[in-house]
C-alpha positions as CSV (number, residue, x, y, z in Angstrom):
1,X,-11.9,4.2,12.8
2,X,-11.8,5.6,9.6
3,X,-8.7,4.7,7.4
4,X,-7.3,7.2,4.4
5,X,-5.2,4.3,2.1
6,X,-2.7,5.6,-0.4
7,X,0.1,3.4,-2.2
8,X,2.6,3.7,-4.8
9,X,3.8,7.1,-4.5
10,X,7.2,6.4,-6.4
11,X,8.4,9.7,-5.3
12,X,12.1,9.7,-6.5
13,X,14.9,12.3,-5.4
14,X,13.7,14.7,-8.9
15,X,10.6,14.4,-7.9
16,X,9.5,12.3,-11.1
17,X,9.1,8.4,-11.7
18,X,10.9,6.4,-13.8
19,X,7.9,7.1,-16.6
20,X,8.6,10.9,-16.4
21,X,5.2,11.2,-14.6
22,X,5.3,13.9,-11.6
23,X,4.7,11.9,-8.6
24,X,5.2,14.5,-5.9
25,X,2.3,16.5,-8.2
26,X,0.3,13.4,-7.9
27,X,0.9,12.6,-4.5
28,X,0.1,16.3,-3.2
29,X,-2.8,16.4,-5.9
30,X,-4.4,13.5,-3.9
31,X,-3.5,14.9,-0.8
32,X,-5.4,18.3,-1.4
33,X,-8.3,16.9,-2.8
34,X,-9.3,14.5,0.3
35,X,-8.8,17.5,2.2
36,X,-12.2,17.4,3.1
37,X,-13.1,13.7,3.8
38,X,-14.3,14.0,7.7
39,X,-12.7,12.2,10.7
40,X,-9.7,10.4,9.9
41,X,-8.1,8.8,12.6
42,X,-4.8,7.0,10.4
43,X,-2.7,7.4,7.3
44,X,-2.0,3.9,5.6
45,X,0.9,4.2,2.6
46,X,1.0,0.6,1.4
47,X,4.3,-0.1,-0.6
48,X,6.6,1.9,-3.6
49,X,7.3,5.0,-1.7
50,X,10.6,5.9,-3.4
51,X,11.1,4.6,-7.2
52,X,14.4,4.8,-7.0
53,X,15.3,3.8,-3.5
54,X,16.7,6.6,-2.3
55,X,16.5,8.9,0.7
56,X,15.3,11.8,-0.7
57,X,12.3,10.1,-2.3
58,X,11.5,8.6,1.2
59,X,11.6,12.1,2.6
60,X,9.7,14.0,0.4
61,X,7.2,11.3,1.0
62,X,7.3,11.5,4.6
63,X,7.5,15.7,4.2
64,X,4.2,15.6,2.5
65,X,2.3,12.8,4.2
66,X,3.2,13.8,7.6
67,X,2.0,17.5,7.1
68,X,-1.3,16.3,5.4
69,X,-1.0,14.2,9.3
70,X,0.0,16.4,11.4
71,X,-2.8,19.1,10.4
72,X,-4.7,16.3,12.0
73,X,-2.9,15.4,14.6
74,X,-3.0,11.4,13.2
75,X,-0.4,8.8,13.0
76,X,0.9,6.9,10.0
77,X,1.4,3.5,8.8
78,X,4.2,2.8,6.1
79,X,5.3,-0.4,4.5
80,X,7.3,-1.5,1.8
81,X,7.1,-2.8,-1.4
82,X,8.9,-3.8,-4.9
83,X,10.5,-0.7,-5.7
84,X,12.0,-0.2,-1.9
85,X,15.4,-0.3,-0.1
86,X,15.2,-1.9,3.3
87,X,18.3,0.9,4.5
88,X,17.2,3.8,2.9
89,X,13.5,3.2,3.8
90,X,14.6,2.5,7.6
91,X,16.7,5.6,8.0
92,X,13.9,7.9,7.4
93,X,10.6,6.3,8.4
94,X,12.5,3.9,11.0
95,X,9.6,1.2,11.6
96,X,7.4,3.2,9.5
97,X,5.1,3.0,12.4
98,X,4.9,6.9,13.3
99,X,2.4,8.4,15.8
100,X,0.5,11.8,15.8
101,X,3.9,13.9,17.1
102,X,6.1,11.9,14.8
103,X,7.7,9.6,16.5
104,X,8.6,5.9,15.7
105,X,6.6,3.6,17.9
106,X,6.6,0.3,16.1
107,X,7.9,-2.9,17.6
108,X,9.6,-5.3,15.4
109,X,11.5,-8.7,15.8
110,X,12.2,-10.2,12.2
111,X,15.5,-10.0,11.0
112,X,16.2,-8.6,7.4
113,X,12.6,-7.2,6.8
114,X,10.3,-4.5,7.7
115,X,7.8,-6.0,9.6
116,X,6.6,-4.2,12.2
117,X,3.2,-3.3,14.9
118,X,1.6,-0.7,16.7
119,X,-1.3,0.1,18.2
120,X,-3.2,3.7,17.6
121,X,-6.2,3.7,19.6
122,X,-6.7,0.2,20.4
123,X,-6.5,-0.9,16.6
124,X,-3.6,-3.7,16.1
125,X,-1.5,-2.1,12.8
126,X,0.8,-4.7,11.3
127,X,3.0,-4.1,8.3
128,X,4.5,-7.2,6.8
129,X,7.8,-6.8,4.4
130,X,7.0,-8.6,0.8
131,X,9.8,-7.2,-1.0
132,X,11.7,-9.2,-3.3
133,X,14.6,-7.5,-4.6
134,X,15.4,-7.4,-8.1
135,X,11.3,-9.0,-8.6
136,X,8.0,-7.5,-9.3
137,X,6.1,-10.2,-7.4
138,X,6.3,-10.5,-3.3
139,X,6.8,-13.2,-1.2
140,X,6.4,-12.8,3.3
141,X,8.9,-14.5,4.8
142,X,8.3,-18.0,7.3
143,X,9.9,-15.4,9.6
144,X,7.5,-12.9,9.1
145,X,4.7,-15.7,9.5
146,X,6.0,-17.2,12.6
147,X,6.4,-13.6,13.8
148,X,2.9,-12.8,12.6
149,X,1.1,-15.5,14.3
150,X,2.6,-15.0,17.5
151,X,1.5,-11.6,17.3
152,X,-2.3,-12.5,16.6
153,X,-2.2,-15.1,19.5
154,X,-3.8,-12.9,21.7
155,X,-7.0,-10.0,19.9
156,X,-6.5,-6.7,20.2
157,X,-9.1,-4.1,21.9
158,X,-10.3,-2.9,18.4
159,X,-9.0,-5.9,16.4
160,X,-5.9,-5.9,13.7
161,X,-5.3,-5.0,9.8
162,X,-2.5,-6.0,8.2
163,X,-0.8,-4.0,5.5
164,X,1.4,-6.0,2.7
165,X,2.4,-4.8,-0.5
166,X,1.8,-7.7,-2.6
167,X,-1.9,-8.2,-2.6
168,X,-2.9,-11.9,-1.7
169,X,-6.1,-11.7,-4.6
170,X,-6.2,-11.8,-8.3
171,X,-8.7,-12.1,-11.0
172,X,-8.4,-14.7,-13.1
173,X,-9.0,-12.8,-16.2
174,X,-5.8,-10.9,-16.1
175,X,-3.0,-13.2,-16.1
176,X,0.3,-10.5,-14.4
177,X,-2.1,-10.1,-11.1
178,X,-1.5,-14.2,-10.1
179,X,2.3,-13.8,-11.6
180,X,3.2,-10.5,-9.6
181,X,1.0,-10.2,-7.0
182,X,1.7,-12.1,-3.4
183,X,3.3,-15.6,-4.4
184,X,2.7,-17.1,-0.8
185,X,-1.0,-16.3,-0.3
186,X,-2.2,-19.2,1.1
187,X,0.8,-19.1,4.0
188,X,-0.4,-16.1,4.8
189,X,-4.0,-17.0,4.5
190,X,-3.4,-20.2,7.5
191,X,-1.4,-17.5,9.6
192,X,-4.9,-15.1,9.2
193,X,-7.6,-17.0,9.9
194,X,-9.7,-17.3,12.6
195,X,-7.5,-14.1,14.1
196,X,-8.7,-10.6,14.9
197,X,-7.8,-9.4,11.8
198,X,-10.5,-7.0,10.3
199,X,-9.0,-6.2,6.5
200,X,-5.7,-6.3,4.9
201,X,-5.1,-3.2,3.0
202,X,-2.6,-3.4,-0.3
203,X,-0.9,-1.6,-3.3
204,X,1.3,-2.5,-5.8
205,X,-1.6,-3.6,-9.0
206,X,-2.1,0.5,-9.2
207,X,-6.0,-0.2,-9.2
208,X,-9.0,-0.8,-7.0
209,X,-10.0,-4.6,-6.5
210,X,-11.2,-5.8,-3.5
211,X,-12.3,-9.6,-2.3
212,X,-11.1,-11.7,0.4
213,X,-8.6,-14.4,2.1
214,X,-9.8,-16.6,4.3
215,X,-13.4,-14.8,5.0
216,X,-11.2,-11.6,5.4
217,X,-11.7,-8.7,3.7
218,X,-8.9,-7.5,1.4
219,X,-8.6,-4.0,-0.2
220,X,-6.5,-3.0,-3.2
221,X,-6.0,0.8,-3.6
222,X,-5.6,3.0,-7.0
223,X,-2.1,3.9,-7.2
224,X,-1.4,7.7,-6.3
225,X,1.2,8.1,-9.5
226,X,-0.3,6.4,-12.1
227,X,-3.6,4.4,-12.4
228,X,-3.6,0.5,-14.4
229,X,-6.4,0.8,-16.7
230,X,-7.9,-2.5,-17.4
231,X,-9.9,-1.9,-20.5
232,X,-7.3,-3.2,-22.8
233,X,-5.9,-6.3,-23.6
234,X,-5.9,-8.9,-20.9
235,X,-1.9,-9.3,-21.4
236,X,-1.1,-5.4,-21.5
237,X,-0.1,-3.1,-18.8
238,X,-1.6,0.4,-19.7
239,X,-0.7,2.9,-17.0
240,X,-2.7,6.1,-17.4
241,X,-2.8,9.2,-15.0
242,X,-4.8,9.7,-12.2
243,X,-3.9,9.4,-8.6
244,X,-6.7,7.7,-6.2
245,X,-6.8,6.5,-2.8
246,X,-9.2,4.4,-0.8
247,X,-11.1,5.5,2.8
248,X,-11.5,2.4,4.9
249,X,-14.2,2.4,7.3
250,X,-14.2,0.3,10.4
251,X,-17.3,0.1,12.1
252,X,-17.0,0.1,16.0
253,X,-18.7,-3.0,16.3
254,X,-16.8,-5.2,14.4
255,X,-18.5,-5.3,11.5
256,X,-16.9,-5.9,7.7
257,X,-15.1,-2.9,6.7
258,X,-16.2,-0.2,4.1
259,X,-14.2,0.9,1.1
260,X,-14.3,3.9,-0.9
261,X,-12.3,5.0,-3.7
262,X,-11.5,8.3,-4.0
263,X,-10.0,9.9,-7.3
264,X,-8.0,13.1,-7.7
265,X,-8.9,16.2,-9.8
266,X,-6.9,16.2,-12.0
267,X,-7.4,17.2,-15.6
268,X,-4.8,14.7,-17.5
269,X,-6.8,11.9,-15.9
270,X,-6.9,9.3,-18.6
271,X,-3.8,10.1,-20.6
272,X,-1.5,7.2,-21.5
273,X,1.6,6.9,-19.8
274,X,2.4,3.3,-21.2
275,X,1.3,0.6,-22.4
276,X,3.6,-3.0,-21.9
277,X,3.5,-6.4,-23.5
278,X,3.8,-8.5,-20.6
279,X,4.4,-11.5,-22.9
280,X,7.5,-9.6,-24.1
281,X,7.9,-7.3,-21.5
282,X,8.6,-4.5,-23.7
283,X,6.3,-1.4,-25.4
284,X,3.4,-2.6,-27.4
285,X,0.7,-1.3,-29.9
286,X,-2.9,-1.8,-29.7
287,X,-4.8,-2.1,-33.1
């Protein structure tokens, strides 16, 4: 099973985030350029579709993923994340569980959240709902959980991944991951363990990390509109351009996953977009 990852589209309904960067360029920039990458079997968009919230961001997400799809005649996987609307993300991508002919086949039983499961090929695909309105960081429900571990009660034929927004991992060194990622990580790390859960893919930190929770792999992807560049100051957010995406490999015999980064072509890669204080949370200077 071989896994093309994306997150953080922040498609909006001009077609530009809230930065002035072009994320339906970025998005269909990354989308050309792992035209080539052989024999995937699933589509994984992990959080921040729409900047703004709105429908028309959702769709021209969906618009562009789902051709990139249906070219291959694979499903997708959508979840949400900070910068979502619950409504406006479940009147276009329903469950966000779509198959290869485009039709919504999750299954979902938590009120208030997007939390949903299907099951492409024999590979359990659950998207948990970490959205806080109003917040950067992300918090799963005890619903969700409850919900979650009934669902892992019994394996699947080719094992589960979950998908969250929030990632449950943070180095130590750079103080906003622990404050904005996943606030309820170790809940979520009790529901996980000992499952059949092989990875749990995420977004929202706009860079690759990877580590684990609970023995299980975890997988952060590059941001498709912008990229966090962590060569500056522990406390500064510098967003630069450059969309990426990860290819997750599952080996058929159950074996830990593979993760590859993949980077766009893009030839503004590396210009600033912003750079934020988080101490202040405003625009900041480096000397």
């Amino acid at each position: 099973m071989r896994i093309l990852h994306l997150s953080d589209t922040h498609l909006t309904a001009s077609g530009f985030d809230e930065d002035g960067v072009d994320a339906a360029a970025s998005l269909d920039r990354i989308l050309h350029d792992v035209r080539f990458v052989p024999d995937l079997d699933l589509i994984v968009v992990s959080g921040d579709l729409a900047d703004d919230g709105s429908v028309a961001g959702y769709a021209a997400v969906r618009e562009r993923v789902g051709r990139f799809a249906a070219g291959r005649q694979i499903p997708q996987v959508y979840c949400v994340g900070n910068h979502d609307d619950r409504a406006a993300f479940a009147q276009v991508l329903g469950t966000g569980h779509v198959d290869a002919a485009g039709r919504d086949v999750g299954q979902t039983a938590v009120a208030d959240a997007r939390a949903a499961v299907s099951e492409p090929a024999g590979l359990r695909m659950i998207t948990l709902d970490s959205l806080v309105p109003g917040s950067a960081y992300g918090l799963v429900s005890d619903a969700q959980l409850g919900w979650l571990g009934s669902v892992l009660a019994q394996p699947a034929p080719e094992g589960s991944v979950v998908v969250v927004h929030h990632p449950p991992i943070a180095l130590s060194s750079v103080p906003w991951m622990a404050t904005d990622g996943l606030r309820n990580a170790e809940a979520l790390g009790e529901v996980l363990a000992g499952t059949d859960v092989r990875a749990v893919l995420c977004g929202h930190f706009h860079l690759q990390l990877a580590g684990s929770l609970r023995g299980i792999p975890v997988s952060v992807t590059p941001g498709v509109v912008t990229r966090l560049d962590l060569t500056t100051r522990p406390h500064l957010w510098r967003g630069v351009k450059g969309a990426g995406a990860t290819v997750v490999e599952l080996g058929a015999s159950g074996g830990p996953p593979l993760f590859h980064a993949v980077q766009a072509r893009d030839p503004h890669v590396g210009e600033p977009v912003y750079l934020v204080d988080t101490r202040s949370g405003g625009d900041a200077t480096e000397d």
